[in-house]
FIKOLZA-1660 file (N, C-alpha, C; in steps of 0.1 Angstrom, whole numbers, plus 5000, padded with zeros to 4 digits):
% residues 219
   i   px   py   pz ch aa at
   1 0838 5113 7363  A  X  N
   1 0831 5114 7350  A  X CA
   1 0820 5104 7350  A  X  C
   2 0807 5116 7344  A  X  N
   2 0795 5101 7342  A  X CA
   2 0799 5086 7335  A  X  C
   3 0793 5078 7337  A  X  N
   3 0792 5063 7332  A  X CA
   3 0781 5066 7325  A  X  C
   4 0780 5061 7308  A  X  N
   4 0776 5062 7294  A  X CA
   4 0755 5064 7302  A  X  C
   5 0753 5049 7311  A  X  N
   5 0742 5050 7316  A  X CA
   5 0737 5060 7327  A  X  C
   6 0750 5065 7331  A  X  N
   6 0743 5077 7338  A  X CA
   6 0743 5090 7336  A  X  C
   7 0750 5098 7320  A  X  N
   7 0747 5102 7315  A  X CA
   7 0731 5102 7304  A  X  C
   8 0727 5088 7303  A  X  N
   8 0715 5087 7297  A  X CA
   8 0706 5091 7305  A  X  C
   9 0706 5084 7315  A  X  N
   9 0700 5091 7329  A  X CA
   9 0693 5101 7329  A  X  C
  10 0700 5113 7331  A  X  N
  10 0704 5124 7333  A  X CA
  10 0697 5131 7317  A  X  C
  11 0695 5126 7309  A  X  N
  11 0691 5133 7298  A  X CA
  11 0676 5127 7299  A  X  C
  12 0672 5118 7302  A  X  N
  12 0660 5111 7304  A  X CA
  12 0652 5119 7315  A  X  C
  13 0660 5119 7324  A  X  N
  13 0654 5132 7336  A  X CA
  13 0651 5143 7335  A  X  C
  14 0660 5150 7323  A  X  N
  14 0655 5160 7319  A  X CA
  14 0645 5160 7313  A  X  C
  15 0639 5151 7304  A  X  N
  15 0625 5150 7296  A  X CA
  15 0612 5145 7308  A  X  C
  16 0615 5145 7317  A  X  N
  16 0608 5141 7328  A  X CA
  16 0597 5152 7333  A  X  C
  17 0587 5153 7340  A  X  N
  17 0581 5168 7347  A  X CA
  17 0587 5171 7359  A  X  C
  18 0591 5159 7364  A  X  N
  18 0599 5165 7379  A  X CA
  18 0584 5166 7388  A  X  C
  19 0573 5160 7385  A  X  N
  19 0562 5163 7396  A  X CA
  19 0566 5157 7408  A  X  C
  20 0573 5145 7409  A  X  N
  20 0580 5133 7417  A  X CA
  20 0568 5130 7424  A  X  C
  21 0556 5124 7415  A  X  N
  21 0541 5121 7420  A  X CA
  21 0544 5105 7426  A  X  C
  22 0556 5102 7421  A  X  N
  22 0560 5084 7421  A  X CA
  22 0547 5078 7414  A  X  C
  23 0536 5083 7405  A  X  N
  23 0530 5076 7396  A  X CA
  23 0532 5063 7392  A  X  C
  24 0549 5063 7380  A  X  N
  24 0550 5056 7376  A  X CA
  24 0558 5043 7383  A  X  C
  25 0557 5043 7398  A  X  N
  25 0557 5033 7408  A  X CA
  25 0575 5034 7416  A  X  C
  26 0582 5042 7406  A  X  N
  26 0595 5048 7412  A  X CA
  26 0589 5061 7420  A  X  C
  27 0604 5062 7431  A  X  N
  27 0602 5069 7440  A  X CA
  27 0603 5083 7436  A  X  C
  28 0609 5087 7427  A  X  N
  28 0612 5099 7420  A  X CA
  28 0612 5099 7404  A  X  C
  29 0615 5112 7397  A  X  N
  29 0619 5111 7384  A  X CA
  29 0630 5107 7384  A  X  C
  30 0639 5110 7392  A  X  N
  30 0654 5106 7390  A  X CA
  30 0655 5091 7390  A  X  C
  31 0650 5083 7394  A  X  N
  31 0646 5070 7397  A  X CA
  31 0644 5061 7386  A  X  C
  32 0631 5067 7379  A  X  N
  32 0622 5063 7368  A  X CA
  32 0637 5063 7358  A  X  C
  33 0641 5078 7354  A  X  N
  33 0649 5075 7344  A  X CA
  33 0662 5066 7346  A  X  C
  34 0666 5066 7359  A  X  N
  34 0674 5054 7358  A  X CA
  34 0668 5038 7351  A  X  C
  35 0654 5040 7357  A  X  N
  35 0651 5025 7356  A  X CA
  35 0649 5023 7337  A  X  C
  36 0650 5033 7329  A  X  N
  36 0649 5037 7320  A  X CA
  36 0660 5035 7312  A  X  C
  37 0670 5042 7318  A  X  N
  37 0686 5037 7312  A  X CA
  37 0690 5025 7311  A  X  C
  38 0687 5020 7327  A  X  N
  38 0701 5007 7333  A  X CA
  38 0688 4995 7326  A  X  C
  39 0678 4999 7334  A  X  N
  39 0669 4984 7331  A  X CA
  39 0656 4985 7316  A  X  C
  40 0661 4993 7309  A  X  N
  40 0648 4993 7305  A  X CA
  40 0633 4995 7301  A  X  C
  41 0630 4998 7317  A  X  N
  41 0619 5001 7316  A  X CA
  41 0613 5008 7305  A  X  C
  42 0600 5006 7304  A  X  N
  42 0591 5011 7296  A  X CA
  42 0590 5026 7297  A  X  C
  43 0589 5032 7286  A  X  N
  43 0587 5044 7289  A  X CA
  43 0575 5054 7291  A  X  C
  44 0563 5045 7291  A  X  N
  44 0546 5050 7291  A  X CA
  44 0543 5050 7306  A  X  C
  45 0550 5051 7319  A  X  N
  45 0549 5052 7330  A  X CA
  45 0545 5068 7332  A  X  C
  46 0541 5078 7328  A  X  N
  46 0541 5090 7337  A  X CA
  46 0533 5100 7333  A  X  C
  47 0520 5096 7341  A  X  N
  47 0508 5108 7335  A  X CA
  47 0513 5121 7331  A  X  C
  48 0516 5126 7342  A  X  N
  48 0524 5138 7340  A  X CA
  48 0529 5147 7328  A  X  C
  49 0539 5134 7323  A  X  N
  49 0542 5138 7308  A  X CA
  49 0532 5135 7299  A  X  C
  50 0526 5126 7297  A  X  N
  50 0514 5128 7293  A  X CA
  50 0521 5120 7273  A  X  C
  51 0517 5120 7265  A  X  N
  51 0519 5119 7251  A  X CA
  51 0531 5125 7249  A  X  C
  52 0528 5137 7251  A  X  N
  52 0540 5145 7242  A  X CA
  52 0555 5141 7252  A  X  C
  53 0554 5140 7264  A  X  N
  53 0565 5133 7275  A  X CA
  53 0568 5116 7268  A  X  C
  54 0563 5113 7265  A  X  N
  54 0563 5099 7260  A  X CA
  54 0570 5099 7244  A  X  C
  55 0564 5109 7235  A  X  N
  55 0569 5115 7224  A  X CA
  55 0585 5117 7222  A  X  C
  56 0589 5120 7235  A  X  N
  56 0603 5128 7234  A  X CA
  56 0611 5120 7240  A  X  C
  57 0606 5110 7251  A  X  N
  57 0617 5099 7255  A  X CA
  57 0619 5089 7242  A  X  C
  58 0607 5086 7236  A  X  N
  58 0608 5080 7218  A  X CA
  58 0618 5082 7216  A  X  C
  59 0615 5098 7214  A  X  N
  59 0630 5101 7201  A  X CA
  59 0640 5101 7208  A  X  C
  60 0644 5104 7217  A  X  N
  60 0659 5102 7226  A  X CA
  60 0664 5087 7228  A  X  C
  61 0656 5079 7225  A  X  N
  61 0660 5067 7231  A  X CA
  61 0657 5052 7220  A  X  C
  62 0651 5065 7211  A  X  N
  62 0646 5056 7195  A  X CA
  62 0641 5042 7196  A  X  C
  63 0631 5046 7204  A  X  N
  63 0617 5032 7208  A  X CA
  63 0606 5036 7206  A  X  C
  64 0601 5030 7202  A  X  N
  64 0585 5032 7199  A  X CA
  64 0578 5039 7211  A  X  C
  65 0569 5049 7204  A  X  N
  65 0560 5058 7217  A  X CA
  65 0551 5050 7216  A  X  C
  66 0544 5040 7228  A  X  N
  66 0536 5034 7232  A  X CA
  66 0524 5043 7237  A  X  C
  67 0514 5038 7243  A  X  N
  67 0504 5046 7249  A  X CA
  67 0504 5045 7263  A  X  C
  68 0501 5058 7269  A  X  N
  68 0505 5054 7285  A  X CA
  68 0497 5045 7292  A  X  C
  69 0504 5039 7300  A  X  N
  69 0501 5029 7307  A  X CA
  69 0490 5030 7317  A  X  C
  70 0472 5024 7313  A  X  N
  70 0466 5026 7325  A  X CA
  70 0467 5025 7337  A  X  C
  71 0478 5015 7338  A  X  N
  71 0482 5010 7352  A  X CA
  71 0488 5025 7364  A  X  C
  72 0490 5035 7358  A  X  N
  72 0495 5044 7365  A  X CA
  72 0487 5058 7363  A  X  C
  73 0476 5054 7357  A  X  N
  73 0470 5067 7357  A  X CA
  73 0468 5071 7345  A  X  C
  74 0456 5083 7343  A  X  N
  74 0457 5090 7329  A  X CA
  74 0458 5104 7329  A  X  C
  75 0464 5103 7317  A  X  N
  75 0467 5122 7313  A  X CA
  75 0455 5132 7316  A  X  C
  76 0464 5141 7320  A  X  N
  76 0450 5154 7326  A  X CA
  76 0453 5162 7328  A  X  C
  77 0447 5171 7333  A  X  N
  77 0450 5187 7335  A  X CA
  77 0460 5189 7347  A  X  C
  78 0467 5201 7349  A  X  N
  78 0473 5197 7362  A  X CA
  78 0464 5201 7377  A  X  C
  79 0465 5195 7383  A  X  N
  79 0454 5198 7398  A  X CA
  79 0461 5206 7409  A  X  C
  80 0458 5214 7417  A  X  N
  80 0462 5218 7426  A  X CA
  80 0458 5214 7438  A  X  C
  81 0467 5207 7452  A  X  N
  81 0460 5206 7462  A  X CA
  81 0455 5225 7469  A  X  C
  82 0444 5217 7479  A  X  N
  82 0439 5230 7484  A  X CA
  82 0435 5226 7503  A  X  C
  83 0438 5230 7508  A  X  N
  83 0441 5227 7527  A  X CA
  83 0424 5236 7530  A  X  C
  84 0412 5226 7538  A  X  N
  84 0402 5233 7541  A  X CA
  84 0410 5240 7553  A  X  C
  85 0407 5254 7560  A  X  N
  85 0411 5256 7572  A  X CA
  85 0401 5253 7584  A  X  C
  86 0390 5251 7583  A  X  N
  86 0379 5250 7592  A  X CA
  86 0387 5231 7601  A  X  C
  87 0389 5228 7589  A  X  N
  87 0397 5212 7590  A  X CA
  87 0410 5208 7596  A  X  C
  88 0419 5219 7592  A  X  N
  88 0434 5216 7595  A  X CA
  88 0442 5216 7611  A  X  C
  89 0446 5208 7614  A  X  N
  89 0451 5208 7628  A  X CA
  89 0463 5208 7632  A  X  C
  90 0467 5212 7619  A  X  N
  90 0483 5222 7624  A  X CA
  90 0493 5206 7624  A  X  C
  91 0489 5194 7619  A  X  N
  91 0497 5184 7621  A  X CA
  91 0515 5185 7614  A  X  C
  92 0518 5192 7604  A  X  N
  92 0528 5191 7594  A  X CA
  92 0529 5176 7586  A  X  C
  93 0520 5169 7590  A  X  N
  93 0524 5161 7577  A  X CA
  93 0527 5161 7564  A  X  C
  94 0515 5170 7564  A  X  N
  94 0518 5172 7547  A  X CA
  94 0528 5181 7542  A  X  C
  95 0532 5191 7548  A  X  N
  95 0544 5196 7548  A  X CA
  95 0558 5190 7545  A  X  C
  96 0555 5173 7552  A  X  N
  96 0562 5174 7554  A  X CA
  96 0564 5157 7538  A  X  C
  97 0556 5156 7539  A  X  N
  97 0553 5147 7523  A  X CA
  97 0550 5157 7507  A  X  C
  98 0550 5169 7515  A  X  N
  98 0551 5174 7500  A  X CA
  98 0568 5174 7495  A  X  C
  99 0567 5171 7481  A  X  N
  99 0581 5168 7477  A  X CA
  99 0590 5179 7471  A  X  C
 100 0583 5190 7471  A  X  N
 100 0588 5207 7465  A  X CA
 100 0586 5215 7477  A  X  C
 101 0581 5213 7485  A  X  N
 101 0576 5222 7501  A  X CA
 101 0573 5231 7498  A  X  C
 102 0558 5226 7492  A  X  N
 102 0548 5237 7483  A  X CA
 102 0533 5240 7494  A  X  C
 103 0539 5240 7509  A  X  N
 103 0530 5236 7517  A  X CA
 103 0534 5248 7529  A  X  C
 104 0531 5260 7534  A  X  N
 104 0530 5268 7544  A  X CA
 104 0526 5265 7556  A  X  C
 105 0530 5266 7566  A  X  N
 105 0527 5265 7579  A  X CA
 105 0534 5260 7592  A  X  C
 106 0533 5259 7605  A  X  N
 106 0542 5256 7617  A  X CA
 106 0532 5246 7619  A  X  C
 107 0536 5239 7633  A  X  N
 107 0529 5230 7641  A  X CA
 107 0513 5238 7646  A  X  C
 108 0506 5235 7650  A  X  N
 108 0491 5234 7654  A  X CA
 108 0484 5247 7650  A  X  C
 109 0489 5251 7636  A  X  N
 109 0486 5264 7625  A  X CA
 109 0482 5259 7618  A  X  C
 110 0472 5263 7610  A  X  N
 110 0467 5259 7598  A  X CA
 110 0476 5264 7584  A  X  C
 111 0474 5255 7575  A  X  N
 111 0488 5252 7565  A  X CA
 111 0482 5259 7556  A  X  C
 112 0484 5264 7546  A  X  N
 112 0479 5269 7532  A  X CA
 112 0491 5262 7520  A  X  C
 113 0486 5265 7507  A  X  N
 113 0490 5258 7496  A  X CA
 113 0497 5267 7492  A  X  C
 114 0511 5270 7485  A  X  N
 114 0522 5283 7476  A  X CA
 114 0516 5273 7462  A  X  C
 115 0502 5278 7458  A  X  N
 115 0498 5272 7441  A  X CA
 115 0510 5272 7433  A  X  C
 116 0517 5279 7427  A  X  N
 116 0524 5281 7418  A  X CA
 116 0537 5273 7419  A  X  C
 117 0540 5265 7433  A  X  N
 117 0548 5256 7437  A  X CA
 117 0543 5244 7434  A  X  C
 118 0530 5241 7433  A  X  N
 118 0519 5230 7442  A  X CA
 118 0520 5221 7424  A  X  C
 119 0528 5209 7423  A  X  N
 119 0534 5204 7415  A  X CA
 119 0517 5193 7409  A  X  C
 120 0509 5194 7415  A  X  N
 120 0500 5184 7415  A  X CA
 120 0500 5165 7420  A  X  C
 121 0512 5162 7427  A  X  N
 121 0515 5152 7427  A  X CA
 121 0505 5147 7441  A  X  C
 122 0497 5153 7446  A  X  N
 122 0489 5148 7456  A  X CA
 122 0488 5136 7469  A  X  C
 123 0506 5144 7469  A  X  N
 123 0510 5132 7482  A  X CA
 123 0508 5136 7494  A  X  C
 124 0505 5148 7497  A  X  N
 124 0502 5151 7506  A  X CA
 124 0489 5144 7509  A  X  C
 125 0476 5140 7504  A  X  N
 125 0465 5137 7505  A  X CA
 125 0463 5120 7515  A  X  C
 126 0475 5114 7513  A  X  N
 126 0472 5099 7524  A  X CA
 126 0478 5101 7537  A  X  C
 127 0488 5112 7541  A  X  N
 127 0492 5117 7553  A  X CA
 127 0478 5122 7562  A  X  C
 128 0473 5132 7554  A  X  N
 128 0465 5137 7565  A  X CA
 128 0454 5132 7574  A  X  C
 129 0455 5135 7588  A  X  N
 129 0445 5124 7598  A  X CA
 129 0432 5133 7597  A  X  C
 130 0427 5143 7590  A  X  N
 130 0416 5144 7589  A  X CA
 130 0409 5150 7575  A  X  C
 131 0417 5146 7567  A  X  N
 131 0409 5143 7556  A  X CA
 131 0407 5157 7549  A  X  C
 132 0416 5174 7555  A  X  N
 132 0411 5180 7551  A  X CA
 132 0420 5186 7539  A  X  C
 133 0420 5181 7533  A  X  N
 133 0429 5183 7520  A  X CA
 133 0427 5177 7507  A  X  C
 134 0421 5186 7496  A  X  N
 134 0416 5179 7481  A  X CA
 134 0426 5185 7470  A  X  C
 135 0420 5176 7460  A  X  N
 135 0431 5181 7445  A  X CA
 135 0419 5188 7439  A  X  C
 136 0416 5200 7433  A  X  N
 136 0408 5207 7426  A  X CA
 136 0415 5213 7411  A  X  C
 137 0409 5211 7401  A  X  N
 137 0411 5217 7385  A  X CA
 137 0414 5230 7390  A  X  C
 138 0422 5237 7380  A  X  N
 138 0429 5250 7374  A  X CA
 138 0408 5259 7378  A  X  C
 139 0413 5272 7376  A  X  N
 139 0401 5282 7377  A  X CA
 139 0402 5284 7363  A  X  C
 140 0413 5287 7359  A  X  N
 140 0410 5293 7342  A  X CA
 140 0406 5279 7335  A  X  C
 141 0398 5284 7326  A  X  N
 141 0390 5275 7322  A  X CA
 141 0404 5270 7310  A  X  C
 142 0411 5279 7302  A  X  N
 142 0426 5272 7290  A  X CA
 142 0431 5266 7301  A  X  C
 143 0433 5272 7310  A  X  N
 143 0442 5262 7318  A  X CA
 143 0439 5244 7324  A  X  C
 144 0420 5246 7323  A  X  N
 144 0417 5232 7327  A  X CA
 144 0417 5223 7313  A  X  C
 145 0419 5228 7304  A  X  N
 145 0418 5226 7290  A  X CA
 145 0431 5217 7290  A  X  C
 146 0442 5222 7294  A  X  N
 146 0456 5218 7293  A  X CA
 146 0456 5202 7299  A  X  C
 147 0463 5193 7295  A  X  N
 147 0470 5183 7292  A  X CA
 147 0488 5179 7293  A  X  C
 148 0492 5169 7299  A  X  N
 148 0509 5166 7302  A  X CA
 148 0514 5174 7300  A  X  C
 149 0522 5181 7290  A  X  N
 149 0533 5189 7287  A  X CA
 149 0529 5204 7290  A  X  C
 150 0515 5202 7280  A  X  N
 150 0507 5214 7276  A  X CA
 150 0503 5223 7288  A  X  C
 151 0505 5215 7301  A  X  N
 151 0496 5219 7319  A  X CA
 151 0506 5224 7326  A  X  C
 152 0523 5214 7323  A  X  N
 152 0532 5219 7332  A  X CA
 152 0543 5221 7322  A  X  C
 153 0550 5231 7323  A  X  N
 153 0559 5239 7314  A  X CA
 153 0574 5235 7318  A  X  C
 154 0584 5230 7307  A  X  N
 154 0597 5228 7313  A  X CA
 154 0602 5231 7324  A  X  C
 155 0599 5249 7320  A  X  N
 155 0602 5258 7331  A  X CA
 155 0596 5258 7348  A  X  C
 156 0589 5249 7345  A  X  N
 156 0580 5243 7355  A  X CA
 156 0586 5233 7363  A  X  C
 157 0590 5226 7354  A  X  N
 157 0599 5214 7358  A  X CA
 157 0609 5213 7362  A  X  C
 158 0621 5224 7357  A  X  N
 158 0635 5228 7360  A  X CA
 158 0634 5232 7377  A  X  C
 159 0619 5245 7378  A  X  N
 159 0617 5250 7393  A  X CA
 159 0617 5238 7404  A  X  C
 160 0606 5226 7400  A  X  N
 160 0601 5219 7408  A  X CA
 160 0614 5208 7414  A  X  C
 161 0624 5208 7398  A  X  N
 161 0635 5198 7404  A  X CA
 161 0645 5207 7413  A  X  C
 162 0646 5216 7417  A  X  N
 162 0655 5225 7423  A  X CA
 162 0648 5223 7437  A  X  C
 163 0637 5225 7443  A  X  N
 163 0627 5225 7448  A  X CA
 163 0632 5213 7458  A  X  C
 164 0625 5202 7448  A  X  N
 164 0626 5188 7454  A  X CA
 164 0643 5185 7458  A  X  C
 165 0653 5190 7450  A  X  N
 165 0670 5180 7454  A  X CA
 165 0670 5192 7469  A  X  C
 166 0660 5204 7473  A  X  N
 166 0664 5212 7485  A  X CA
 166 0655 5205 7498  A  X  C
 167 0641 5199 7494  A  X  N
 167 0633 5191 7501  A  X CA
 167 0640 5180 7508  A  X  C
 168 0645 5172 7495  A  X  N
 168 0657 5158 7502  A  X CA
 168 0664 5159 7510  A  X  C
 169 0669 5172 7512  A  X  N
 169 0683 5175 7522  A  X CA
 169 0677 5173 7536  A  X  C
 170 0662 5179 7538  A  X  N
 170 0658 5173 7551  A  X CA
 170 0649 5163 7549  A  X  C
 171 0642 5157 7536  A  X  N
 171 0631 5143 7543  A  X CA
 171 0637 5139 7530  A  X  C
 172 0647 5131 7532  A  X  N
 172 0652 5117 7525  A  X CA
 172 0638 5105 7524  A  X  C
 173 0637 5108 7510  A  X  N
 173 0626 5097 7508  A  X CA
 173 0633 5080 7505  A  X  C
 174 0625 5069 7504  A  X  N
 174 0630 5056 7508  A  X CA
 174 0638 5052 7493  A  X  C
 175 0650 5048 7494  A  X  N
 175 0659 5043 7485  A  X CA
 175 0646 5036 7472  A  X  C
 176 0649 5031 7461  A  X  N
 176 0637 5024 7454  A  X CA
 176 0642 5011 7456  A  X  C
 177 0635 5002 7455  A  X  N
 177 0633 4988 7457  A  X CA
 177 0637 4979 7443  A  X  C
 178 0640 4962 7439  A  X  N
 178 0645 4964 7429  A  X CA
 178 0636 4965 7418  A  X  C
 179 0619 4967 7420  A  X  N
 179 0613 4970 7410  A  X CA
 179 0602 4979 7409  A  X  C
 180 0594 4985 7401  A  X  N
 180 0584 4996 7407  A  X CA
 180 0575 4989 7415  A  X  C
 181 0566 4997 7424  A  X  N
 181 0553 4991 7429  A  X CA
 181 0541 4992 7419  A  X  C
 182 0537 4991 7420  A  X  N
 182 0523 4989 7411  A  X CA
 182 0509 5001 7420  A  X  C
 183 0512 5015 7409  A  X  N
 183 0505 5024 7415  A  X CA
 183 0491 5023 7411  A  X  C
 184 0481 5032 7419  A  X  N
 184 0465 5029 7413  A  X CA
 184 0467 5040 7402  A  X  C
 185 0451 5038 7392  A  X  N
 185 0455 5044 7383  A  X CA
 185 0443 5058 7389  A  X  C
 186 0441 5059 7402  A  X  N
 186 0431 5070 7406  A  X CA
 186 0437 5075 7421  A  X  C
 187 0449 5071 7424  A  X  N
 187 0460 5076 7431  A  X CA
 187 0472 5077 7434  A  X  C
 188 0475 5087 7441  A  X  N
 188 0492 5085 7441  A  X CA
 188 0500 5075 7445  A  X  C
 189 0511 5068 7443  A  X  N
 189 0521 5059 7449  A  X CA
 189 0522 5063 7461  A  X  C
 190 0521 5056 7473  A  X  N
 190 0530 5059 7484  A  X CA
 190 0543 5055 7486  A  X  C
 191 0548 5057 7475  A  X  N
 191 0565 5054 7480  A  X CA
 191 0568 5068 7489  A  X  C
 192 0563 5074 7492  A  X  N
 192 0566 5090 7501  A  X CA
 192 0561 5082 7514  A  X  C
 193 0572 5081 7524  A  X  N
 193 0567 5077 7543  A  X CA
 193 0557 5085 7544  A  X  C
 194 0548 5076 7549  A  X  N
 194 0536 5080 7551  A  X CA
 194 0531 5077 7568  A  X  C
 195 0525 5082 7577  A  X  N
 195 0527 5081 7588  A  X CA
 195 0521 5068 7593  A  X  C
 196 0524 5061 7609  A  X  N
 196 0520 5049 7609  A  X CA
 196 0502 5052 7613  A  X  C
 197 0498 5041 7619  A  X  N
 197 0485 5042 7616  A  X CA
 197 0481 5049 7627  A  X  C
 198 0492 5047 7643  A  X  N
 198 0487 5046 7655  A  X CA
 198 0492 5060 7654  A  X  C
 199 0499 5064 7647  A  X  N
 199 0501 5084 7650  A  X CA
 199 0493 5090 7645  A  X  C
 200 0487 5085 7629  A  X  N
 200 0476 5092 7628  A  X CA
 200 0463 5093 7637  A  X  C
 201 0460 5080 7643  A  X  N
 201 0452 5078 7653  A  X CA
 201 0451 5087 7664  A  X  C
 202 0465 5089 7670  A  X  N
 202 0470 5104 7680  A  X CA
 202 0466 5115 7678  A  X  C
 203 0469 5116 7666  A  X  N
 203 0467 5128 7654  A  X CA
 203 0452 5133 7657  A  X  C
 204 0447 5126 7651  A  X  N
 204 0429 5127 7654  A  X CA
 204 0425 5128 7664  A  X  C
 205 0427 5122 7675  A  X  N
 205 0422 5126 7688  A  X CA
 205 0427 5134 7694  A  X  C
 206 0435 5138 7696  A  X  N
 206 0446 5155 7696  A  X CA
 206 0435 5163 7692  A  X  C
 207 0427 5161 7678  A  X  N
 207 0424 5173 7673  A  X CA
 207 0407 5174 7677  A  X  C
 208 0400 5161 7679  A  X  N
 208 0388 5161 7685  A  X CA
 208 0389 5164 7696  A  X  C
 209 0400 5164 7703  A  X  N
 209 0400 5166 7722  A  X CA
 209 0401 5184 7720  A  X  C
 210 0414 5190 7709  A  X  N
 210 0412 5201 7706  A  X CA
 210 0397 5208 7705  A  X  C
 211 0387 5206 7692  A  X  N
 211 0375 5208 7693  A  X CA
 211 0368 5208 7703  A  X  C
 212 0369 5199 7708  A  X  N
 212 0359 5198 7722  A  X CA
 212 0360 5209 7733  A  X  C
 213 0376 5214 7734  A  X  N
 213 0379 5225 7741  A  X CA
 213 0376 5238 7739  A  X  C
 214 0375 5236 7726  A  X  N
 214 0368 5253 7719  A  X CA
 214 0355 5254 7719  A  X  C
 215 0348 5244 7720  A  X  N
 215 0334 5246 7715  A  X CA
 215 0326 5245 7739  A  X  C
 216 0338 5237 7742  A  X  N
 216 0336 5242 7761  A  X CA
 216 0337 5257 7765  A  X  C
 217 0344 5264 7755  A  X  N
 217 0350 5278 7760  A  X CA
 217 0340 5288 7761  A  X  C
 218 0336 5294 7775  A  X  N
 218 0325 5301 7773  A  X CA
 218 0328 5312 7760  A  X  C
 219 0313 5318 7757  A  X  N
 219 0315 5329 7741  A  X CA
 219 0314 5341 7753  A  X  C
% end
């Protein structure tokens, strides 16, 4: 049977978006709302939710709705990553840092994006050794209009957390530490393992030695 704090938990998580962007410097939502239960934390950690996310941990936990916290970012539309292919070198990193495995592709294949998976948390983007992966606004213009709650839909969120507890079973992300890290407020947390420097280094020259071989090949 739950313990009183991890039943709060658990309801706190639910008011959560599940982007598991690690924004608010926890490794996950599941994380955050613990640190939420057991320690207190503040509850203006999570662009994602945005106001109205902030609005609802309030009333569940009858604390003042503060303003989110610039230290982690500001409220916005939700973004989609997008993989150039001219760019991609079939590495799987990002595959393998996306936290919903909202990311297509094998080894030295170019990857494509499943949008409608693609949570906005833009972790994939410090993995890759060549840079060829951006976050781009919604096409519909209501949809770039949208804001926290308004951008990603519960139902959104229920998908994304199913997603993510199937992700963990193969890339266990790092236990959280005893306190958040301190994310930028113009990018993601790397609490997601991120590769070391000297593989990405490999990485890139793999793919320039690659180029150089195709552009040798008679036409």
């Amino acid at each position: 049977m739950p313990t009183a704090s991890e039943a709060l938990a658990a309801q706190i998580d639910a008011l959560l978006p599940q982007t598991q962007c690690t924004r608010c410097g926890y490794p996950d939502c599941a994380a955050y709302a613990r640190a939420i239960a057991e320690e207190g934390t503040e509850i203006n950690r999570c662009p994602p939710g945005g106001a109205q996310g902030i609005a609802s941990l309030a009333a569940l936990l009858h604390r003042p709705a503060l303003p989110l916290d610039p230290a982690c970012g500001g409220e916005g539309p939700r973004e989609l990553a997008v993989i150039d292919p001219a760019q991609c070198i079939g590495c799987t990193l990002c595959i393998q840092a996306c936290p919903v495995d909202a990311i297509a592709g094998v080894a030295k294949h170019m990857h494509s994006v499943i949008a409608q998976w693609c949570t906005g948390c833009a972790l994939c983007l410090p993995p890759c050794p060549v840079d060829c992966i951006r976050m781009v606004p919604p096409t519909e213009p209501d949809e770039a209009r949208r804001t926290g709650w308004n951008a990603w839909s519960p139902a959104q969120a229920d998908e994304a957390r199913q997603r993510y507890a199937r992700h963990l079973e193969h890339h266990p992300r790092q236990p959280a530490t005893d306190g958040p890290a301190v994310p930028s407020a113009t990018s993601p947390s790397k609490t997601a393992a991120a590769p070391s420097a000297d593989r990405k280094a490999a990485l890139l020259k793999a793919a320039l030695e690659k180029a150089r071989q195709r552009q040798a090949r008679p036409r």
